[in-house]
N, C-alpha and C positions, 0 to 999 in steps of 0.2 A: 377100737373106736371108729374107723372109718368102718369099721366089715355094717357097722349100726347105722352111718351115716348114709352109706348108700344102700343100705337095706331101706329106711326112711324113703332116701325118694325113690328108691322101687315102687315102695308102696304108692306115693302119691304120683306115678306116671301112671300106672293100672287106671288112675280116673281117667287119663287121656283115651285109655280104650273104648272104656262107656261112652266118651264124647265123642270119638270118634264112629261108636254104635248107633249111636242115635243121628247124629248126621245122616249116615249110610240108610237107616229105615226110610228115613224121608224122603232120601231122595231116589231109594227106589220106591216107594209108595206113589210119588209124585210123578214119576214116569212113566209107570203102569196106567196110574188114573190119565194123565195123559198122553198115553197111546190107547186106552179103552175109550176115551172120548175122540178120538182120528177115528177108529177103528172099531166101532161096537160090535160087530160079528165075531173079532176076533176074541173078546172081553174074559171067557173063559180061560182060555189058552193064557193071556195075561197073567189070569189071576192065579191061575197052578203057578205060573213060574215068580211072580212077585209073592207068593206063599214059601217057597222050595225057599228061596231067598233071605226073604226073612227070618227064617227058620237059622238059615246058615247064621248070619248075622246077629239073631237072640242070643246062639250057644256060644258064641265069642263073649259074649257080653256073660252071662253063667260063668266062664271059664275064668274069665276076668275078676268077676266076682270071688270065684273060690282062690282062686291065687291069691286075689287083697289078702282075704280071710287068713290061709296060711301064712305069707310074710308077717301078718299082723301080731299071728301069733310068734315069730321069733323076735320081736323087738322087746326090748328088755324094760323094765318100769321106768317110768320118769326120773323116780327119786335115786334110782344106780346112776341113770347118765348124766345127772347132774351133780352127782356126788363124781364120777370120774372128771366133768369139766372142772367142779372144784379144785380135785388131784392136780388137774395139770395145768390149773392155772399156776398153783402154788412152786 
């Protein structure tokens, strides 16, 4: 019964990943555009490395995704785990 409980919020910290994904894009997107606007000569150079980045950052987010997916897959139906809460209310 616990092995399900924290298998559960396994699953629902995995969104913290994604939230924490998306934060991270913007704020290097947002850093890049503002040091390309200090620095337009350099603008190139930026953008390979806020690309490299992003890239790092998407595949976390992929990774995250697949793991949801597998945990998802080990949690059990609804109608067992509430047939066990029944069990042990009783």
């Amino acid at each position: 019964m616990i092995y399900f409980a924290l298998l559960a919020v396994a699953v629902s910290l995995i969104a913290v990943a994604a939230f924490g994904c998306g934060l991270g894009q913007g704020i290097a997107v947002y850093g890049a555009a503002n040091s390309m606007a200090r620095q337009p000569e350099m603008a190139g150079k930026i953008q390979l490395v806020m690309f490299v980045g992003l890239a790092f950052i998407e595949s976390l987010t992929i990774y995250s995704l697949m793991m949801s997916f597998i945990l998802m897959g080990k949690l059990p139906k609804t109608e067992a785990v509430l047939e066990l809460i029944q069990h042990a209310v009783k």
